[in-house]
C-alpha positions in Angstrom: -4.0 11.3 -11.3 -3.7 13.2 -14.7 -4.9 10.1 -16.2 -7.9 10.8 -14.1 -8.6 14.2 -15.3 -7.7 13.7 -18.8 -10.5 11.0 -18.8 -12.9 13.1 -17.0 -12.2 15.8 -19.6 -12.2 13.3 -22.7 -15.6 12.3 -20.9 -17.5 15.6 -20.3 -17.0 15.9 -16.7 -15.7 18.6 -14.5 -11.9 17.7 -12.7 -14.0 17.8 -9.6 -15.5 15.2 -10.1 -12.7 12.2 -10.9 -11.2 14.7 -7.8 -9.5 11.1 -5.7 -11.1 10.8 -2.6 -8.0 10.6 -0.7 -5.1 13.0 0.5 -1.6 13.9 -1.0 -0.6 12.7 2.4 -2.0 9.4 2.1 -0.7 8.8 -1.7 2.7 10.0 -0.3 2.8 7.3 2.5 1.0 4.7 1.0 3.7 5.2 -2.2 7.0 5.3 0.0 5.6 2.4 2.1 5.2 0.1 -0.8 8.2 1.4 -2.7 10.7 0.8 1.2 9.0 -2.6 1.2 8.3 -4.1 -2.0 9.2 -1.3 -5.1 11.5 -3.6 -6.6 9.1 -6.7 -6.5 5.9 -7.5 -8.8 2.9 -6.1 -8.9 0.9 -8.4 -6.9 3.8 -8.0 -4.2 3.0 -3.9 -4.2 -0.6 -4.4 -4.3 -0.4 -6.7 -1.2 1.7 -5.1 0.4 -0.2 -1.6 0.5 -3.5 -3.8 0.8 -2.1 -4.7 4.4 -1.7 -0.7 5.4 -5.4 -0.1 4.5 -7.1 -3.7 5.9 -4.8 -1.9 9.1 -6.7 1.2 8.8 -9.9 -0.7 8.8 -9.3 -2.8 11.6 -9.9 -1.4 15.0 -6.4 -2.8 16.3 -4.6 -0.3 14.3 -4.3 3.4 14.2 -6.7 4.9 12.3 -5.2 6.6 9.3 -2.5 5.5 6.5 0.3 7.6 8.4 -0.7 6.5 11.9 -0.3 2.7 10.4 2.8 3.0 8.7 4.7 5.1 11.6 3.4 2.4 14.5 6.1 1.8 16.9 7.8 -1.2 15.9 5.8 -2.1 12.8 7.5 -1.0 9.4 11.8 -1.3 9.3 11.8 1.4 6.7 10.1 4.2 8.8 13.4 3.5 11.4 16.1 2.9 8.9 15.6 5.6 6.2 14.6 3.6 3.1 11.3 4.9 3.7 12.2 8.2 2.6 13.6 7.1 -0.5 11.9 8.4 -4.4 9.1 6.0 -4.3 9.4 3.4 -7.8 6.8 4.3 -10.8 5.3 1.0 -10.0 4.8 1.9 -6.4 2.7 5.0 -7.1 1.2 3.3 -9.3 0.2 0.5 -6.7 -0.8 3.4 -4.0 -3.3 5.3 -6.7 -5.2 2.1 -7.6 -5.3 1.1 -3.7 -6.4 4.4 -2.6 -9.0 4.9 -5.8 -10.4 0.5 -5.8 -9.1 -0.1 -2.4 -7.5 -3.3 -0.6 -6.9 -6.2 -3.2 -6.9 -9.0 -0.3 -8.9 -10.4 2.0 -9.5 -7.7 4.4 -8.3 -10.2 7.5 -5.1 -10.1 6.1 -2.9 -7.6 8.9 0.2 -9.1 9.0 3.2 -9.1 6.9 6.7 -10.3 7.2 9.1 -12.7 6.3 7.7 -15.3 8.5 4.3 -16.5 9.2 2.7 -15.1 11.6 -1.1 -14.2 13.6 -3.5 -17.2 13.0 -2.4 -18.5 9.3 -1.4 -17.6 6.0 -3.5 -16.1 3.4 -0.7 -16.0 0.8 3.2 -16.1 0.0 4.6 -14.3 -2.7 8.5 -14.6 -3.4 10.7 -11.4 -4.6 13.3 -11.6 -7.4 15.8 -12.1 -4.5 14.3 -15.8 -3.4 12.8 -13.8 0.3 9.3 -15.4 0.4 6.8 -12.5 2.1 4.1 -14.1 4.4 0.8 -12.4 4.2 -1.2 -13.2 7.1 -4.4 -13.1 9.2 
């Protein structure tokens, strides 16, 4: 977000006007959610990851906001065993502002992530340092 006004300044512009169109709230979940389920994973992981929250948001079988997606009974382990809560990783923020500012960097029919394949097929795999492959699905 600095980045954000010190371009705005460097350019001429008033703060308000780089001002993100989204909430603290919604960088603070968005952040802890990718960080609880992929901060110590790649980039692409993050990104797709946090892509799935907002194609949620978008889709009218989910909640409607970031917070409402994230805290769904039964849908995200970290919200129920405390790793959500954790410092989020630089690389997670990082993630979270460029969803929240460019938005979701998958297909938006991708809902579905876990460790298994799952919903009506598989849009992509990615594999953390650990060998766990990630399903991300439609």
């Amino acid at each position: 977000m600095k980045a954000l006004l010190m371009a705005a300044c460097l350019a001429g512009l008033s703060a308000t006007a780089t001002a993100p169109a989204y909430s603290e709230n919604d960088f603070y979940v968005l952040s802890h959610i990718i960080s609880a389920e992929a901060g110590n994973c790649s980039e692409d992981m993050m990104l797709s990851v946090g892509s799935v929250v907002l194609n949620r948001v978008a889709d009218d079988r989910f909640p409607d906001t970031i917070e409402e997606v994230v805290f769904q009974s039964g849908q995200y382990s970290p919200t129920w065993n405390g790793t959500y809560y954790n410092e989020p990783t630089e690389g997670a923020k990082q993630a979270a502002e460029q969803l929240l500012t460019e938005g979701s960097v998958i297909d938006a029919s991708v809902v579905w992530q876990a460790e298994f394949p799952q919903g009506n097929g598989v849009y992509d795999t990615i594999t953390s340092p650990w060998g766990t492959v990630m399903y991300f699905c439609y």
